[in-house]
ROPA-655811 format. One record per residue (C-alpha): residue in three letters; x, y, z. Coordinates in pm, 1 decimal. Each point is the difference from the previous one (the first is absolute). Layout:
# residues N
<voba r="ala" px="X" py="Y" pz="Z"/>
...
This chain:
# residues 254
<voba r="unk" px="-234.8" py="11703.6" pz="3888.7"/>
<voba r="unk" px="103.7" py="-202.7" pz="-289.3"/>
<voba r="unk" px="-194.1" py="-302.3" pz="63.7"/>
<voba r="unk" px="-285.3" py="181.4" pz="54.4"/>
<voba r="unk" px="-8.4" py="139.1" pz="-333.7"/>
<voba r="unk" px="81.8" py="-342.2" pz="-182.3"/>
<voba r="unk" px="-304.7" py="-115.7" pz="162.1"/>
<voba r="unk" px="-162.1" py="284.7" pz="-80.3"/>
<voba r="unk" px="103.0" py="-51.6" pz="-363.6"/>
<voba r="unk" px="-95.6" py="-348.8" pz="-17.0"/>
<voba r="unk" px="-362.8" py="96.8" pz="97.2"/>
<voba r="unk" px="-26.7" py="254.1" pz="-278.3"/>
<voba r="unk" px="105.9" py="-274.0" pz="-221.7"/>
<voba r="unk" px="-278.1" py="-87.8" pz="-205.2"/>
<voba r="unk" px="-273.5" py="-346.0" pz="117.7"/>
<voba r="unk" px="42.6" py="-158.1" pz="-366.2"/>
<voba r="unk" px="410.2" py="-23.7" pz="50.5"/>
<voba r="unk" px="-19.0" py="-82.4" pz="342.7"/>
<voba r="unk" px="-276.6" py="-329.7" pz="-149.4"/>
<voba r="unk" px="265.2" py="-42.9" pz="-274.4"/>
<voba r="unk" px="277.2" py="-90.4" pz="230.2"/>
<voba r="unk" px="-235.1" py="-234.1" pz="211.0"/>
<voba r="unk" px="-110.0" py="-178.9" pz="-327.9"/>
<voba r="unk" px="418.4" py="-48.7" pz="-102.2"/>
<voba r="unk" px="41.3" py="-90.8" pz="329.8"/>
<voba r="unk" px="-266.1" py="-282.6" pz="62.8"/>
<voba r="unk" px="86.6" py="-95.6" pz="-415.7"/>
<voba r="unk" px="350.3" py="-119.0" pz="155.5"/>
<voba r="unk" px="-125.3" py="-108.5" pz="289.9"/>
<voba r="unk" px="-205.6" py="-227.8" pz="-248.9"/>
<voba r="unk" px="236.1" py="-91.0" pz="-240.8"/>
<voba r="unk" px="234.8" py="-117.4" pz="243.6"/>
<voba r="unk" px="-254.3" py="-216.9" pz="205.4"/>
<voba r="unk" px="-71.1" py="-124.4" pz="-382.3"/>
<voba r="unk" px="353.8" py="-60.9" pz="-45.0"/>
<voba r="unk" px="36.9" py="-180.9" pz="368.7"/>
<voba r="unk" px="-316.9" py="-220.0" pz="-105.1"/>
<voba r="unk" px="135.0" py="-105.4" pz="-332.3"/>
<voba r="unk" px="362.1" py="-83.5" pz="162.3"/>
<voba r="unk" px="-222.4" py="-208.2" pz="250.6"/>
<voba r="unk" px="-172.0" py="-207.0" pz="-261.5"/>
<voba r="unk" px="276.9" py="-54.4" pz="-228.0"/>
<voba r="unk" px="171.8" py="-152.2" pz="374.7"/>
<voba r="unk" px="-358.4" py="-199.3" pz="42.2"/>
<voba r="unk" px="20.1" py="-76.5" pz="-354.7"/>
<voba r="unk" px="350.2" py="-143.6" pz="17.6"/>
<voba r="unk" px="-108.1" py="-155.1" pz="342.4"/>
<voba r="unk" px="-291.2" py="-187.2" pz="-166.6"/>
<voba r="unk" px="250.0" py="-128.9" pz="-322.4"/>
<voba r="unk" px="244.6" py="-103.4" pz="268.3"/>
<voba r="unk" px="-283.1" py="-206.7" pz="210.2"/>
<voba r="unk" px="-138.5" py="-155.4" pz="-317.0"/>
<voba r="unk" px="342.7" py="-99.7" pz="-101.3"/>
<voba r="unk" px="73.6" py="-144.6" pz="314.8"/>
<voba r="unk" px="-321.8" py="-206.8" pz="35.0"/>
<voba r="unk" px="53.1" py="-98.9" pz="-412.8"/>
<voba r="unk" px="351.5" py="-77.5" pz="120.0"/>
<voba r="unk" px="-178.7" py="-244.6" pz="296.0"/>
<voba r="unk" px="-234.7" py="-139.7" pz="-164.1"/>
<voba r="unk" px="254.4" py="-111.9" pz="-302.7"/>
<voba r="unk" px="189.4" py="-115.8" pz="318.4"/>
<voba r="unk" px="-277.1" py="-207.9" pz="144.5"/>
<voba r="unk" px="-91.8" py="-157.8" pz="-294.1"/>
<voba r="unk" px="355.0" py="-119.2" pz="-87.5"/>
<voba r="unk" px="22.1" py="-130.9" pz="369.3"/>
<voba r="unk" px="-319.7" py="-194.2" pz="-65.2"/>
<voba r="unk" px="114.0" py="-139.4" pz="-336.5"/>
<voba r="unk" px="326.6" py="-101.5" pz="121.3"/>
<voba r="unk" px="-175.7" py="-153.5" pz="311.4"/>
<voba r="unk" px="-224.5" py="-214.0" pz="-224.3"/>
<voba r="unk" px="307.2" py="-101.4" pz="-209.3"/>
<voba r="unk" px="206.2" py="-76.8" pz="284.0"/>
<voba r="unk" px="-300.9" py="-226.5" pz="126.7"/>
<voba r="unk" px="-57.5" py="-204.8" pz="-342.3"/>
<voba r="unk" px="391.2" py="-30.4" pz="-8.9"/>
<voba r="unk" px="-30.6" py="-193.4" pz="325.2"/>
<voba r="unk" px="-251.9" py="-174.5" pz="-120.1"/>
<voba r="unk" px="183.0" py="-70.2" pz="-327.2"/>
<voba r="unk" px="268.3" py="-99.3" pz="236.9"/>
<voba r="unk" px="-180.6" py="-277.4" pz="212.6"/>
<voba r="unk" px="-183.2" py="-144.4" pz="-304.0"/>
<voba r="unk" px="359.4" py="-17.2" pz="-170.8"/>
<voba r="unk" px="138.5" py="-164.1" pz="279.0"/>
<voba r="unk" px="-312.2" py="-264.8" pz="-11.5"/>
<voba r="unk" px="39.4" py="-101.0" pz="-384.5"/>
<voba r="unk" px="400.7" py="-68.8" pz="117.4"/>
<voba r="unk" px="-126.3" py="-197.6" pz="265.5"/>
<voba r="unk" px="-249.5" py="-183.9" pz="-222.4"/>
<voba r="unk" px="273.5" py="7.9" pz="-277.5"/>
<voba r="unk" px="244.7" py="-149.0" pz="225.6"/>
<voba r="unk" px="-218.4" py="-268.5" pz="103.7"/>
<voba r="unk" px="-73.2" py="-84.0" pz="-369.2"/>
<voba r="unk" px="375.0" py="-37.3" pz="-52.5"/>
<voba r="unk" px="83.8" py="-204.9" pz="220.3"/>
<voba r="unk" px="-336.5" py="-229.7" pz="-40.3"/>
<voba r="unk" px="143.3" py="-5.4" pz="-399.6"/>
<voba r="unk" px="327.9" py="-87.1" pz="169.2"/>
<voba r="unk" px="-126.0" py="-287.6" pz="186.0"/>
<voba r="unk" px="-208.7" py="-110.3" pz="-314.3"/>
<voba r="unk" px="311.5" py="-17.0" pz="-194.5"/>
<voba r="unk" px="148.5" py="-217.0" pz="209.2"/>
<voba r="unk" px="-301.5" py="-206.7" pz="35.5"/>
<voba r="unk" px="-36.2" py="-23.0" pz="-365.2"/>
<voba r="unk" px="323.5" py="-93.6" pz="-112.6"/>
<voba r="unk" px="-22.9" py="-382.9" pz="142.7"/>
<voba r="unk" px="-351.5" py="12.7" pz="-116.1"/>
<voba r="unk" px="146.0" py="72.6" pz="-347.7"/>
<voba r="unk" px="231.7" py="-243.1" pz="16.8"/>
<voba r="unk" px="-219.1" py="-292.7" pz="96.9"/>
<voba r="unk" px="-230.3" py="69.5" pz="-309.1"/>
<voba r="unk" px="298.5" py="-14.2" pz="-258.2"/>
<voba r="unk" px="65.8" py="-335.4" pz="179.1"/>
<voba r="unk" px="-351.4" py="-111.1" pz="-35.6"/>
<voba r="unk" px="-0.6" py="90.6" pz="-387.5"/>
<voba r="unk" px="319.1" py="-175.5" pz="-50.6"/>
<voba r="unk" px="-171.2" py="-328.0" pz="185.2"/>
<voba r="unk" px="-320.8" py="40.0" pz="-196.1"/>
<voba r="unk" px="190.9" py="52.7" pz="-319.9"/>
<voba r="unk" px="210.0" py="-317.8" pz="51.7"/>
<voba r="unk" px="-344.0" py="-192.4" pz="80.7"/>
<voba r="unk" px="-197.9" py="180.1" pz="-286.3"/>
<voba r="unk" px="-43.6" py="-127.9" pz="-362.0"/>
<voba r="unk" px="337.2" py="39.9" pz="-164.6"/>
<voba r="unk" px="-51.2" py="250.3" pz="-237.9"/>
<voba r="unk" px="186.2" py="296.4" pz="-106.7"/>
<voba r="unk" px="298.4" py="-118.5" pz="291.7"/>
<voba r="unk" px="239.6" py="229.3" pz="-145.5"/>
<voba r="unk" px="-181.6" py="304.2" pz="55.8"/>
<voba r="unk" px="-204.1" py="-21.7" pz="298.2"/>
<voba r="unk" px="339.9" py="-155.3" pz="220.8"/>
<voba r="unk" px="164.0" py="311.1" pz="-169.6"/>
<voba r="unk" px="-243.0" py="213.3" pz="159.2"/>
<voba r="unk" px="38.5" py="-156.6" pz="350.7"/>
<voba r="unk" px="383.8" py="24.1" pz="-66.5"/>
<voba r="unk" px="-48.4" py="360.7" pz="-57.0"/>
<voba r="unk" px="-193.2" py="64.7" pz="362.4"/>
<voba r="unk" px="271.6" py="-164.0" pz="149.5"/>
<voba r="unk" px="227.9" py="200.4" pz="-92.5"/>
<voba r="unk" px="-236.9" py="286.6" pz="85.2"/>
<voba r="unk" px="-55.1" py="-118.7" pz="334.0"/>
<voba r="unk" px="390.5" py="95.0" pz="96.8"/>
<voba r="unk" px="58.7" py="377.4" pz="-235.8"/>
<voba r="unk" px="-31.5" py="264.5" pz="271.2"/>
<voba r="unk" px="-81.0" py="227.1" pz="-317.8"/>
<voba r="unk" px="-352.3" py="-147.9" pz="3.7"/>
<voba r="unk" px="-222.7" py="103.8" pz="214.3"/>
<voba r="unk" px="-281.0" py="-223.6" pz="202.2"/>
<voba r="unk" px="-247.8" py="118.0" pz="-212.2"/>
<voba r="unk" px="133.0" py="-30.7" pz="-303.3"/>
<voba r="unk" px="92.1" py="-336.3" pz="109.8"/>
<voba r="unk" px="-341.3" py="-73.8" pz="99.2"/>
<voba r="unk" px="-110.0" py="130.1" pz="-343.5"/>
<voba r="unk" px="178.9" py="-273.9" pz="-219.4"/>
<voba r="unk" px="-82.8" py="-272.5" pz="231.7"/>
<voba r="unk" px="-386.2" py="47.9" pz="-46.7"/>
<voba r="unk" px="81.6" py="33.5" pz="-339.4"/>
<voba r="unk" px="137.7" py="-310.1" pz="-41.9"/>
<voba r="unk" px="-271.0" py="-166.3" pz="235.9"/>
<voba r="unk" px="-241.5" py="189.6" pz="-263.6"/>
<voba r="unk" px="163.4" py="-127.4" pz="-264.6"/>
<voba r="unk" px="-20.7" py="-368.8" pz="125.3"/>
<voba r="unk" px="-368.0" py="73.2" pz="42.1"/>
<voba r="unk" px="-37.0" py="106.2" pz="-373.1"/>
<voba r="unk" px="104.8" py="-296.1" pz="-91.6"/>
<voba r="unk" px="-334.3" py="-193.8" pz="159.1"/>
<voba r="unk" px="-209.7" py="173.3" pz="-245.4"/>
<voba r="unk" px="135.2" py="-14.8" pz="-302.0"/>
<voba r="unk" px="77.7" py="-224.1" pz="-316.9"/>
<voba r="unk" px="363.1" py="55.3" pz="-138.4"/>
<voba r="unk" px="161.9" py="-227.6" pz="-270.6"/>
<voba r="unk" px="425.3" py="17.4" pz="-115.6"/>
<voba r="unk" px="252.5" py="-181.0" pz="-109.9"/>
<voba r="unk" px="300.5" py="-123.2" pz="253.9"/>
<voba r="unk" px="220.5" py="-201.5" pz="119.9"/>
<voba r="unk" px="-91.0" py="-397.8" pz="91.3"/>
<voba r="unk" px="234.8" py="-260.0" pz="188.0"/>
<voba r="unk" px="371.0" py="2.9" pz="79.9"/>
<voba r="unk" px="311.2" py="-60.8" pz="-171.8"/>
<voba r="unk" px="-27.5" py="-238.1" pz="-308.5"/>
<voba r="unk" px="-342.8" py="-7.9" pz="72.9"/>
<voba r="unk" px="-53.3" py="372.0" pz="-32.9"/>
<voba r="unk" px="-262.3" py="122.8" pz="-276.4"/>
<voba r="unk" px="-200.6" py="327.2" pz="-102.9"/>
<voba r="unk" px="-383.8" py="-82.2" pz="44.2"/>
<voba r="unk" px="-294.5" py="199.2" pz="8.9"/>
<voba r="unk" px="-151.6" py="-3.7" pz="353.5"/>
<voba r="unk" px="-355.6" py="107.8" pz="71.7"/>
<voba r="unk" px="-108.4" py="134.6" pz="347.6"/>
<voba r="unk" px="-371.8" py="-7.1" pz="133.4"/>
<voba r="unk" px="-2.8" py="209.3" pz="275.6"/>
<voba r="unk" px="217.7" py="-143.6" pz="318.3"/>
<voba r="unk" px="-238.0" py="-358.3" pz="-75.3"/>
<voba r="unk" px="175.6" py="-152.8" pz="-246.9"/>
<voba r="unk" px="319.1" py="70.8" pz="-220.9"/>
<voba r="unk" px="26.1" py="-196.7" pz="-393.1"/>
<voba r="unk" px="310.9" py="-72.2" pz="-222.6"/>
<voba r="unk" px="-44.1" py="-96.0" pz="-367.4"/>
<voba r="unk" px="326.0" py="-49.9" pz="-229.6"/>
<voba r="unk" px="51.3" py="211.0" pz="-262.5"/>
<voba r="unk" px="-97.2" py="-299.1" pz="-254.8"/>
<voba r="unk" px="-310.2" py="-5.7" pz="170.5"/>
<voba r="unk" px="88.4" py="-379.4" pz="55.1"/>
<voba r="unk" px="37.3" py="7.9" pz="341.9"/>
<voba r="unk" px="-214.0" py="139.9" pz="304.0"/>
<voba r="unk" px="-17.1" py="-24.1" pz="380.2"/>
<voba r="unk" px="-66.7" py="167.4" pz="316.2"/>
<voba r="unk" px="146.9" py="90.4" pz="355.6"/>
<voba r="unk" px="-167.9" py="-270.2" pz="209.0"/>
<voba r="unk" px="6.4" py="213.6" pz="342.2"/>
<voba r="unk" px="-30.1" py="-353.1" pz="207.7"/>
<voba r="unk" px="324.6" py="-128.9" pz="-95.7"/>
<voba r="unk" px="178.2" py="297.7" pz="-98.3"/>
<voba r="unk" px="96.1" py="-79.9" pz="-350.2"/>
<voba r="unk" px="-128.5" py="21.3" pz="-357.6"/>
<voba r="unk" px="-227.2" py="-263.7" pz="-137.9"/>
<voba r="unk" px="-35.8" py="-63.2" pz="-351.4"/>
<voba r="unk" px="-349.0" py="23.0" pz="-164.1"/>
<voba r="unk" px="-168.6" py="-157.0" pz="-304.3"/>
<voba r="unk" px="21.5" py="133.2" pz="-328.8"/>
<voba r="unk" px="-404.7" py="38.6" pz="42.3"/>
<voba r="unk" px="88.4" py="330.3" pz="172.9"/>
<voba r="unk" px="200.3" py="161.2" pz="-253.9"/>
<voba r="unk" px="-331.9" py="188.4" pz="-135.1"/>
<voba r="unk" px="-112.1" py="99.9" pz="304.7"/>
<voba r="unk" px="389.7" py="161.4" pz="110.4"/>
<voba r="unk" px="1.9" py="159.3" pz="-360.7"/>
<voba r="unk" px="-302.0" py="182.4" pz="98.9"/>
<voba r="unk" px="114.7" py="99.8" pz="376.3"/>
<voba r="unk" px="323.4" py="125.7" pz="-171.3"/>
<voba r="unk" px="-211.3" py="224.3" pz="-276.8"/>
<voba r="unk" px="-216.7" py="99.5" pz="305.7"/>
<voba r="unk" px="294.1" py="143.7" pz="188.9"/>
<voba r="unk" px="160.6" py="169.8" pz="-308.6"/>
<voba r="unk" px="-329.1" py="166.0" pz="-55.3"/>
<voba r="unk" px="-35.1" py="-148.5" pz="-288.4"/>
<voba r="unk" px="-335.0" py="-184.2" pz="25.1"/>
<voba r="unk" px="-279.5" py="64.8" pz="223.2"/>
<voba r="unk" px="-53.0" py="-136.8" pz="337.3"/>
<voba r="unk" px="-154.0" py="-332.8" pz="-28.3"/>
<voba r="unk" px="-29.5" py="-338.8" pz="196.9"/>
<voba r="unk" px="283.5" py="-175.1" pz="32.8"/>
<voba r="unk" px="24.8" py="-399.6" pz="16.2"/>
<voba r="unk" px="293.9" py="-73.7" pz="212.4"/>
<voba r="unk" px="73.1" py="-209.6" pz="304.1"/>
<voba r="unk" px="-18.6" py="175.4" pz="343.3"/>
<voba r="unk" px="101.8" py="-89.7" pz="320.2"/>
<voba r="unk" px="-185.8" py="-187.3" pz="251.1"/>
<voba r="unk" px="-95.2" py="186.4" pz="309.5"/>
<voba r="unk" px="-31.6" py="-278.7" pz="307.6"/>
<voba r="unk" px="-347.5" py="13.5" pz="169.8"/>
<voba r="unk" px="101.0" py="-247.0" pz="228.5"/>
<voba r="unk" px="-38.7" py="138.9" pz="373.3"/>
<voba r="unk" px="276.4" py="-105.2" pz="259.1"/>
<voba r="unk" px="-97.2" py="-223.1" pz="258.7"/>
């Protein structure tokens, strides 16, 4: 009979408690499906952080691997276009090698030449200008010079030689041999005729190019030298000179 009265009991029990425990009841019910639904975000939540990490993580990833692809392809190209200029630089070298060699009996022939054309030239200033053939010589055999520093000096010389076409230069030097040695002043005119006048100003003469010697001159050309000599020094101006000149043949070979 006991259960009978408990139920009994329970149905006396007022409607508002009987509501109040329904009301508790569906407020847990509620706070724990709140509770499940927040603990299921926050796991979608730290689902979606994790996927955007990853796919920030990937894309970092892939953009590395696409940077170091395009480096790796502009180092091969870097590569190959290296490997070219040695080619090119190789072929350079040994064309310089080849021009070297080519060059030095090149060199050598034109320091011959300018000692023959010196020896056949006017003689004026010997001294110096067979000095400076001596010197290439000598240059010709130093393994410290190089071929184109060699080359250098030799078309200096050669431009030197070539000065001396264009100019007017007067000084005072050396005339004859032994006993017969004096100091004169010479006079040069270019490479077309070269003048001697005594210090005295007594006697004159010139180099006569036909029979390789000097001639002597009248005294009726002592003006005319003292004014070729003060033209050189710069101290008179340019003016025309009166003095013999050599004869060019017009005679034609039969």
């Amino acid at each position: 009979m006991k259960p009978v009265w408990l139920t009994a009991l329970l149905l006396m029990l007022p409607p508002s408690l009987h509501a109040e425990q329904s009301l508790e009841q569906a407020q847990q019910q509620s706070e724990a499906l709140t509770g499940e639904a927040v603990a299921a975000q926050q796991r979608i939540d730290q689902l979606d952080d994790a996927s955007r990490a990853a796919l920030s993580e990937y894309l970092q990833a892939s953009a590395q691997a696409e940077a170091l692809t395009d480096y790796s392809e502009r180092m091969q190209q870097l590569v190959v276009a290296q490997a070219e200029e040695l080619g090119s630089l190789q072929q350079q070298l040994d064309s310089v090698a080849d021009t070297q060699r080519e060059m030095v009996p090149l060199i050598t022939r034109m320091v011959d030449s300018l000692e023959s054309f010196i020896a056949l030239d006017l003689p004026f200033l010997l001294d110096e200008r067979q000095d400076r053939v001596a010197r290439l010589q000598a240059l010709l055999t130093d393994p410290e010079v190089s071929i184109a520093e060699l080359y250098r000096r030799v078309l200096e010389a050669y431009q030197i030689e070539s000065d001396y076409g264009r100019t007017l230069e007067a000084w005072r030097g050396s005339l004859g041999n032994g006993d017969q040695q004096r100091v004169v002043e010479f006079l040069r005119i270019g490479r077309l005729m070269l003048f001697y006048q005594s210090l005295d100003r007594q006697q004159q003469g010139y180099w006569d190019v036909s029979r390789q010697q000097w001639q002597a001159l009248p005294s009726s050309y002592r003006r005319a030298l003292d004014q070729g000599m003060a033209i050189a020094r710069s101290e008179q101006t340019p003016q025309l000179l009166r003095l013999p000149m050599p004869v060019v043949s017009t005679e034609v070979a039969p």
